[in-house]
C-alpha positions as CSV (number, residue, x, y, z in Angstrom):
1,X,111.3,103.9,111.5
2,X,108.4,102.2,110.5
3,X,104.9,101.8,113.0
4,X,104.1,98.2,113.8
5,X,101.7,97.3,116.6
6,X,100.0,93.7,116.7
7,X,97.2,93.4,119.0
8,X,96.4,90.2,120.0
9,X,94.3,88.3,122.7
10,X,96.3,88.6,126.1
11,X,97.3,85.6,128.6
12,X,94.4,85.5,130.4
13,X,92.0,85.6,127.1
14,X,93.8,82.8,126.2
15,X,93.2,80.7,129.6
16,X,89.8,81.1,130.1
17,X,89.3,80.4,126.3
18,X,91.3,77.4,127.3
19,X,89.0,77.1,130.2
20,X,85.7,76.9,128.1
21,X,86.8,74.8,125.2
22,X,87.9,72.3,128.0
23,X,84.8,72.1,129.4
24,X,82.9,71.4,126.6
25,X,85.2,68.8,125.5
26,X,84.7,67.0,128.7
27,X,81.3,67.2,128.5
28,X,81.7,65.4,125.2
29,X,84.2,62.8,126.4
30,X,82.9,62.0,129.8
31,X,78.9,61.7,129.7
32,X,79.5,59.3,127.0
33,X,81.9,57.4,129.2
34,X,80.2,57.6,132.1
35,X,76.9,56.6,130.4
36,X,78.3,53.6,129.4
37,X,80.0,52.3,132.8
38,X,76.7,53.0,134.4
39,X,75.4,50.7,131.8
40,X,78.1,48.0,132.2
41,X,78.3,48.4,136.3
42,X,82.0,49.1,136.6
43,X,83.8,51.6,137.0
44,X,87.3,52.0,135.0
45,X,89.1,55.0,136.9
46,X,92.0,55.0,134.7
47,X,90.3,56.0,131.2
48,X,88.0,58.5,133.0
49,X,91.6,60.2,134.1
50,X,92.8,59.7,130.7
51,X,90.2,60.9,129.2
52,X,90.0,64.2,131.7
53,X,93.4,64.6,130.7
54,X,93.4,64.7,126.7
55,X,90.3,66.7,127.1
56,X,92.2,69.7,128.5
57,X,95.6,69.1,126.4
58,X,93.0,69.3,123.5
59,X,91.5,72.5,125.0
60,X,94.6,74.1,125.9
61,X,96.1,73.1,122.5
62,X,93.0,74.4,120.5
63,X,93.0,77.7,122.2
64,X,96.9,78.7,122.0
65,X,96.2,77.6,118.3
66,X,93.2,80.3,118.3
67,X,94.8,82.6,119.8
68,X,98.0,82.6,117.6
69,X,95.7,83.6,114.7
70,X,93.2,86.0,116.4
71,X,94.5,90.1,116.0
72,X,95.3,93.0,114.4
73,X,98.6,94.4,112.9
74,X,98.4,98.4,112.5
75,X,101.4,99.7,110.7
76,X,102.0,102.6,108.1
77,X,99.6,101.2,105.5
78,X,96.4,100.4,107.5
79,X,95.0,97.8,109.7
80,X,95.2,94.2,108.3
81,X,93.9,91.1,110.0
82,X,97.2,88.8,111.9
83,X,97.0,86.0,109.3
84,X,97.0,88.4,106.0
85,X,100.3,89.8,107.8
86,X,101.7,86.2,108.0
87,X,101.0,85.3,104.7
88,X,102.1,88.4,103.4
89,X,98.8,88.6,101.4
90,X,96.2,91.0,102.1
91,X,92.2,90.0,102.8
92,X,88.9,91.7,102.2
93,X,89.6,92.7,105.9
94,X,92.2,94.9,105.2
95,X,91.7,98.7,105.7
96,X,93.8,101.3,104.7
97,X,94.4,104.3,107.1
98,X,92.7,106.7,104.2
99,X,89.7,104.8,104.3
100,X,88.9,104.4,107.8
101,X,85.9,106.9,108.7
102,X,86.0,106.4,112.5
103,X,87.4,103.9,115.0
104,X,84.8,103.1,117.7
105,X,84.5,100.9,121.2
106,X,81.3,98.8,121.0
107,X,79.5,96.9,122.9
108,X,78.9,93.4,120.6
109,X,76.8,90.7,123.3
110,X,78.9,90.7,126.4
111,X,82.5,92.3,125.0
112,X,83.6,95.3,124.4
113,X,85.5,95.6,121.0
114,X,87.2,98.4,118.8
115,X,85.0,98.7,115.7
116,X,86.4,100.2,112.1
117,X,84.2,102.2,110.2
118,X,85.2,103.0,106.6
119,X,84.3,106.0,104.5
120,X,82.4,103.4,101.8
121,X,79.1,103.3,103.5
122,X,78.8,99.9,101.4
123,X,81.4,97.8,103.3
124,X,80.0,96.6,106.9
125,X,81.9,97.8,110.0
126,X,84.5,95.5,110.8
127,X,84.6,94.0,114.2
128,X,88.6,93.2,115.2
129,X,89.2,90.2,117.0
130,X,91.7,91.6,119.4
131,X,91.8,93.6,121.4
132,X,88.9,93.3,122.9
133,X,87.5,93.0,126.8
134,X,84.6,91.0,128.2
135,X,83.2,89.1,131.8
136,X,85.4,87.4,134.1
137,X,88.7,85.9,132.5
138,X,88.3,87.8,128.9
139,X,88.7,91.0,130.8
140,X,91.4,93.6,129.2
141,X,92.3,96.2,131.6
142,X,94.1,97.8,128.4
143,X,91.4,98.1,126.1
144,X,91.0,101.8,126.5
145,X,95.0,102.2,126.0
146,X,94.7,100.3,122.8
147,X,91.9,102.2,121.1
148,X,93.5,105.4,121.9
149,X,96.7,104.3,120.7
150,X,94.6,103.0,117.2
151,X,93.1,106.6,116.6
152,X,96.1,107.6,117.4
153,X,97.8,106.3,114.5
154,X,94.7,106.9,112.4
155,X,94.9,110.2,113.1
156,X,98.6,110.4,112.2
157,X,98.1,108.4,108.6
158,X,94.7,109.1,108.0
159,X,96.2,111.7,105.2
160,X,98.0,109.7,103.9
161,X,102.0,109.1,104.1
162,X,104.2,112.4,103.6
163,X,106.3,112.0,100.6
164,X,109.3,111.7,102.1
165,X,107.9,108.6,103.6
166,X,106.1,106.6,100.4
167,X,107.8,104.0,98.9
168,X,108.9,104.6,95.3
């Protein structure tokens, strides 16, 4: 049986993503609108409502969108990014379980997030998008589960496949 684990930004990540992208777009659709009926003297309560309300549909939609495409896949070969898994095409991001040199949590500005270290001191350390645990709604009670269950599959595959398991 082959090991496939997809890591991705949980439910609450999501929401106050959701939360934060809405406020910013009403920021950008209302203090122009309000600006203006200052300006003209009347108030028109049915397009500030309207525009309140495609301000978080756009929010919510841009943020389920985001988070759709934010994680990791970890499976026999390595750790790949969760868009080279859908396209069935691998990135510069990919990293195969032989080359990973350690698997680390970080501190990165306010979140916590697993970091991949790889044995060619060239390449950067990459920072995965998910999982990962911050302040207030991006919190992950998991995280700790999840890096321990990554170094626990490095460990496993770090030398390499047993041959009863490669692929001819």
């Amino acid at each position: 049986m082959a090991v496939k684990i997809t890591f991705r930004p949980t439910t609450r990540q999501v929401l106050g993503r959701a939360l934060f992208l809405s406020s910013l777009s009403l920021v950008a659709a209302l203090v122009p609108a309000v600006a203006y009926m200052l300006s003209v003297g009347h108030w028109y309560h049915y397009t500030l409502l309207a525009l309140f309300l495609v301000a978080i549909a756009v929010a919510l939609g841009v943020a389920y969108a985001g988070a759709r495409n934010r994680g990791v896949v970890l499976d026999e070969r390595g750790i790949h990014p969760l868009k080279a898994v859908a396209s069935q095409k691998h990135t510069e991001r990919y990293a195969a379980w032989t080359d990973v040199a350690d698997i680390r949590a970080e501190r990165r500005a306010s979140r916590t997030v697993p970091v991949v270290y790889l044995l060619d001191p060239e390449q950067k350390p990459w920072r995965l998008q998910a999982p990962y645990s911050g302040r207030g709604l991006s919190v992950d009670d998991g995280l700790d589960e999840k890096i321990f269950v990554m170094r626990s599959i490095w460990d496993a595959y770090k030398r390499g496949l047993p041959r009863s398991r490669q692929r001819p």
